[in-house]
KEBAPA-203262 format. One record per residue (C-alpha): residue in three letters; x, z, y. Coordinates in Angstrom, 1 decimal. Layout:
REC res      x      z      y
REC ALA      X      Z      Y
...
END
This chain:
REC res      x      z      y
REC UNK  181.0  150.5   88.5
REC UNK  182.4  151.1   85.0
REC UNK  182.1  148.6   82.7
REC UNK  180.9  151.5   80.3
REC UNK  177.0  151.2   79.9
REC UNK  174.2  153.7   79.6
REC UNK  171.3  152.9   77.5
REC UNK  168.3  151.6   80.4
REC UNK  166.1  154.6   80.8
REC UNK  162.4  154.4   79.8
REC UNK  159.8  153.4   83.0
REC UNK  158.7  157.6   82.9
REC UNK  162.2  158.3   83.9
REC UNK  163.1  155.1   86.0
REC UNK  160.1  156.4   87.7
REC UNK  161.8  159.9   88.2
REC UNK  165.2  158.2   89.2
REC UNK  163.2  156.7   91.8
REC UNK  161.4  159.6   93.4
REC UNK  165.3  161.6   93.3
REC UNK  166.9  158.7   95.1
REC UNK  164.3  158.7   97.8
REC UNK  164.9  162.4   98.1
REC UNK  168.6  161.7   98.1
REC UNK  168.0  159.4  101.0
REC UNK  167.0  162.2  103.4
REC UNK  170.4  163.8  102.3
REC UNK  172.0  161.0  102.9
REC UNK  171.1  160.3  106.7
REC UNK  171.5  164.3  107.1
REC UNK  175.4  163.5  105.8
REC UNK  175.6  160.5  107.8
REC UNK  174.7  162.8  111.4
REC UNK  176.6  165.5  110.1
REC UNK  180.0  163.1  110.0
REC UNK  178.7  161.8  113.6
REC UNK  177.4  158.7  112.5
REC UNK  174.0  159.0  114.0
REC UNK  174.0  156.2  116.5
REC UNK  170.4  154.5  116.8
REC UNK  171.4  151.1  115.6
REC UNK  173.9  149.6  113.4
REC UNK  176.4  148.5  116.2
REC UNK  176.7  151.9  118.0
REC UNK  177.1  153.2  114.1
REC UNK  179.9  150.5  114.0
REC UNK  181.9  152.3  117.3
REC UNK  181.2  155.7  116.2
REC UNK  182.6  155.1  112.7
REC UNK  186.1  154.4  114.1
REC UNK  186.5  157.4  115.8
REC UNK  186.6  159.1  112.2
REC UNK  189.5  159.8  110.5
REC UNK  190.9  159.1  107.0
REC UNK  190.1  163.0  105.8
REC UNK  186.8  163.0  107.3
REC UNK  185.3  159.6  105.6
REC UNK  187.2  160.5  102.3
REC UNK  184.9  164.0  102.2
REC UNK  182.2  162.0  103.2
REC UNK  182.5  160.0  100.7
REC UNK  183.1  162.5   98.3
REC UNK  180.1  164.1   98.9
REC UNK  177.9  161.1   98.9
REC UNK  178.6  160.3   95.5
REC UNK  178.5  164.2   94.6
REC UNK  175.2  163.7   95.6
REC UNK  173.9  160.4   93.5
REC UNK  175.6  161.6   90.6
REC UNK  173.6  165.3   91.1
REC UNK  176.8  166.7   90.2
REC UNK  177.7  170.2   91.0
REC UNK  181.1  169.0   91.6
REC UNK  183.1  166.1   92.9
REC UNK  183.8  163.2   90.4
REC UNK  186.8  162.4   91.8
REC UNK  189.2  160.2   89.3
REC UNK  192.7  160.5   88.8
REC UNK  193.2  157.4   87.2
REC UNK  193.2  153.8   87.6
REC UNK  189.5  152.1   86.1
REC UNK  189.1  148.3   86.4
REC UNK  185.7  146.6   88.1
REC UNK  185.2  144.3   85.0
REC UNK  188.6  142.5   84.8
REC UNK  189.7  143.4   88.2
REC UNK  192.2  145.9   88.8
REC UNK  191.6  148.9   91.2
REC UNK  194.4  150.9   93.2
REC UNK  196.5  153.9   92.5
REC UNK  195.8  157.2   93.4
REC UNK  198.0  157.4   96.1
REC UNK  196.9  154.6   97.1
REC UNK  193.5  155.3   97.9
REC UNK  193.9  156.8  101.7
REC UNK  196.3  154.4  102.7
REC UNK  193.4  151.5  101.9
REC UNK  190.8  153.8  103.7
REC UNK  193.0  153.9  107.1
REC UNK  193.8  150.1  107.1
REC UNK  190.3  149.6  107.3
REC UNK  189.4  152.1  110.0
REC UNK  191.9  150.4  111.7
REC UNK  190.5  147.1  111.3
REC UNK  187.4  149.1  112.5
REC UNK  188.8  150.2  115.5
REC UNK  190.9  147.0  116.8
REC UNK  189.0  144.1  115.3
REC UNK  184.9  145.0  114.8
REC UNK  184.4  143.7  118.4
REC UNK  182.1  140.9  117.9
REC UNK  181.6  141.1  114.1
REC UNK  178.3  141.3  112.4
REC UNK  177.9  145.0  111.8
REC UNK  176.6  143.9  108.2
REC UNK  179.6  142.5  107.7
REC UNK  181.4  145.6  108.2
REC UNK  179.6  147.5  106.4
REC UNK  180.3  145.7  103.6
REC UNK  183.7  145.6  103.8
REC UNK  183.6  149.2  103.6
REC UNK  181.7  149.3  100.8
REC UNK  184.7  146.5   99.7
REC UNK  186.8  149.5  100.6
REC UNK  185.1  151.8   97.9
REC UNK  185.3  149.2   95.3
REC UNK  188.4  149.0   95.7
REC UNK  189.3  152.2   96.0
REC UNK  187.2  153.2   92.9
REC UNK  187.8  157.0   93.3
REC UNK  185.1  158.2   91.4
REC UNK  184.6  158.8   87.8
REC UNK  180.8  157.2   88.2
REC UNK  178.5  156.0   90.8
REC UNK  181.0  154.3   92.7
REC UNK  179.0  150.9   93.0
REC UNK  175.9  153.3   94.3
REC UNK  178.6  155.2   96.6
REC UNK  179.2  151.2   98.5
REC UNK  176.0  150.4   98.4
REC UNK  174.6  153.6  100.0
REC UNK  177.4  153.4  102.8
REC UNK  176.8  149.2  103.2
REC UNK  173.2  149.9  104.1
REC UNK  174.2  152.4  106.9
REC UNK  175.0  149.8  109.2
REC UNK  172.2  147.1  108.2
REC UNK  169.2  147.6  110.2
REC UNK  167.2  148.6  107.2
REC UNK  168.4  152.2  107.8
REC UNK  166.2  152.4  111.1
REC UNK  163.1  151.3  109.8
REC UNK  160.4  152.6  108.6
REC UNK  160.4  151.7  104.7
REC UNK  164.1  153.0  104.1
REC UNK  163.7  155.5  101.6
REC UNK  162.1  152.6   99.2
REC UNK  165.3  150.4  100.7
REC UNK  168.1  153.5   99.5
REC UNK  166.4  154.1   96.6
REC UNK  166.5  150.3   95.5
REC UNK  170.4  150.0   96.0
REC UNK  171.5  153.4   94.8
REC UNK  170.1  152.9   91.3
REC UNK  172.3  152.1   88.8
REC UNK  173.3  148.8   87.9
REC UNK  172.3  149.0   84.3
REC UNK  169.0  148.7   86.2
REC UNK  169.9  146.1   88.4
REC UNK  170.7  144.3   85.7
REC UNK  167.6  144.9   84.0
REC UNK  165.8  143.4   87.2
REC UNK  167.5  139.9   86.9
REC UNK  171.0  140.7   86.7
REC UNK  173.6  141.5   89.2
REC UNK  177.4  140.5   90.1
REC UNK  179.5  142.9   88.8
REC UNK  182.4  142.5   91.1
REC UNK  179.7  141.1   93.9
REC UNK  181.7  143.3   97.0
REC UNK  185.0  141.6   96.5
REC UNK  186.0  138.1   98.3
REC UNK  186.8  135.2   96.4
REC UNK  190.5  135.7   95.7
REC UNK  193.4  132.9   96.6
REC UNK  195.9  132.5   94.5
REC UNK  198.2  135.3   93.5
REC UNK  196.0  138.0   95.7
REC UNK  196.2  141.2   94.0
REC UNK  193.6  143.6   94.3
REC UNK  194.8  146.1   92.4
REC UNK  197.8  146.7   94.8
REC UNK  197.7  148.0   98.2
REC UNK  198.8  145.1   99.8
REC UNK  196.0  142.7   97.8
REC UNK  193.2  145.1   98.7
REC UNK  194.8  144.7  102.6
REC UNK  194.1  141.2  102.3
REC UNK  190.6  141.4  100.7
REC UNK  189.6  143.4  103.6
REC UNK  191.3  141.1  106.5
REC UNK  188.7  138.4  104.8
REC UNK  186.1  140.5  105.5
REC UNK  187.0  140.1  109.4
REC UNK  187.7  136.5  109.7
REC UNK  186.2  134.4  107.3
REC UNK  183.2  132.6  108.0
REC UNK  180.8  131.6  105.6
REC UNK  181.3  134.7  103.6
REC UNK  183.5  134.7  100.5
REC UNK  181.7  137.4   98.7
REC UNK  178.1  137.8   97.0
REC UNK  177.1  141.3   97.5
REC UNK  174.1  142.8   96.6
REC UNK  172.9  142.3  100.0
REC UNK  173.5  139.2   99.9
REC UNK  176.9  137.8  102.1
REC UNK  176.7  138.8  105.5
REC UNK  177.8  136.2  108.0
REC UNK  180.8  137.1  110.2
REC UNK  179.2  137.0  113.4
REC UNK  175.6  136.8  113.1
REC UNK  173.1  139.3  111.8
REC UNK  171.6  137.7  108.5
REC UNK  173.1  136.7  105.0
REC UNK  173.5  133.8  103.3
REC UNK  172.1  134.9  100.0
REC UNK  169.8  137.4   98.7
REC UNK  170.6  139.0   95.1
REC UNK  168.4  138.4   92.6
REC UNK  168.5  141.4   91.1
REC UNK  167.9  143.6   94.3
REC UNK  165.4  141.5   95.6
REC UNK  163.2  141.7   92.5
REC UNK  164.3  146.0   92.9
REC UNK  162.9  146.0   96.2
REC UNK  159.8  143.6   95.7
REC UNK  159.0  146.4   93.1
REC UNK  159.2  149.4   95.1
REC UNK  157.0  147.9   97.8
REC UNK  154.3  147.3   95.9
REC UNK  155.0  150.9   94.6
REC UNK  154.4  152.3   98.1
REC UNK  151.9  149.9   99.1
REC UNK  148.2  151.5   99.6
REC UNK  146.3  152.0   96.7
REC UNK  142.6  149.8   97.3
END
């Protein structure tokens, strides 16, 4: 989610982005099984995701974004890049961020929308910002693991939507650039550890939801959001009528 833009490709090669990222999506659910994430609906995905432990989501992780970049290597960054005027976290900061939230995971997902924390994982991404690209497509792939959208039949067209870039997002109606990340009070910091702790905490215990998202903003309790992005909804109204029968 660098502020630094690409030119928006031509409709051959959005065409092509499209067909990898539906490819990538078979990947993707391979990875998820591999890291034992293969529960058959979101909340069991929800349980199964806090047995994991810091090293094992960070390679995830790693991997997944390996994989929309179609890098032969990891992009991993070793410095600090902003999410449009909003600070993101140290280094060595990074893991401590990753095991406050599976901890949050583990003692405090009892009863919360599994949307919800999915999102705040992909909150946890944005924040952590470890890549050197694709870390915007790195959330959104992980948010839609635990929306039901990833048990149903049309999810390759769904993973494909979210994972392209947002140069193309934007290019669909526009997007929110820092769309993952609550509404801040005064004096929260998310560019330190202890903001980014408090960002997430939101996540689990406010109600209506003080976030956009590209999803939309999940409610806290309920399955269903409160708000459908623009610029995704017009992505995946698209790629429906893509895969729709031709008469």
């Amino acid at each position: 989610m660098s502020e630094q833009h690409t030119l928006t490709p031509s409709i051959e090669s959005q065409a092509l982005c499209t067909e990898q990222a539906r490819l990538q999506s078979a990947e993707f659910r391979a990875m998820v099984g591999e890291l034992g994430l293969g529960g058959a609906t979101p909340e069991e995905r929800v349980l199964q995701l806090g047995t994991r432990s810091v090293e094992q989501v960070g390679a995830f992780l790693t991997e997944v974004n390996r994989r929309l970049n179609a890098s032969e290597t990891a992009l991993i960054s070793n410095s600090v890049v902003p999410v449009g005027d909003v600070p993101t976290l140290q280094p060595t900061e990074r893991p401590k961020l990753l095991e406050y939230f599976l901890g949050k995971v583990r003692e405090g997902s009892s009863g919360i929308n599994p949307e919800r924390i999915g999102d705040a994982f992909a909150l946890t991404v944005v924040l952590a910002h470890a890549f050197q690209d694709a870390n915007g497509r790195t959330a959104r792939a992980v948010g839609l693991l635990f929306r039901d959208n990833f048990d149903q039949p049309d999810y390759p067209d769904v993973f494909a939507g979210v994972t392209v870039s947002r140069d193309e997002l934007r290019a669909q109606g526009g997007s929110v650039v820092n769309g993952y990340i609550p509404h801040q009070e005064a004096g929260m910091e998310p560019g330190s550890l202890e903001g980014g702790k408090a960002l997430i905490d939101l996540m689990f215990t406010s109600e209506p939801a003080p976030y956009a998202g590209p999803y939309g903003g999940a409610h806290l309790t309920e399955k269903g959001t409160t708000v459908i992005s623009r610029s995704l909804a017009r992505m995946m109204g698209q790629l429906t009528q893509e895969s729709a029968p031709q008469s």
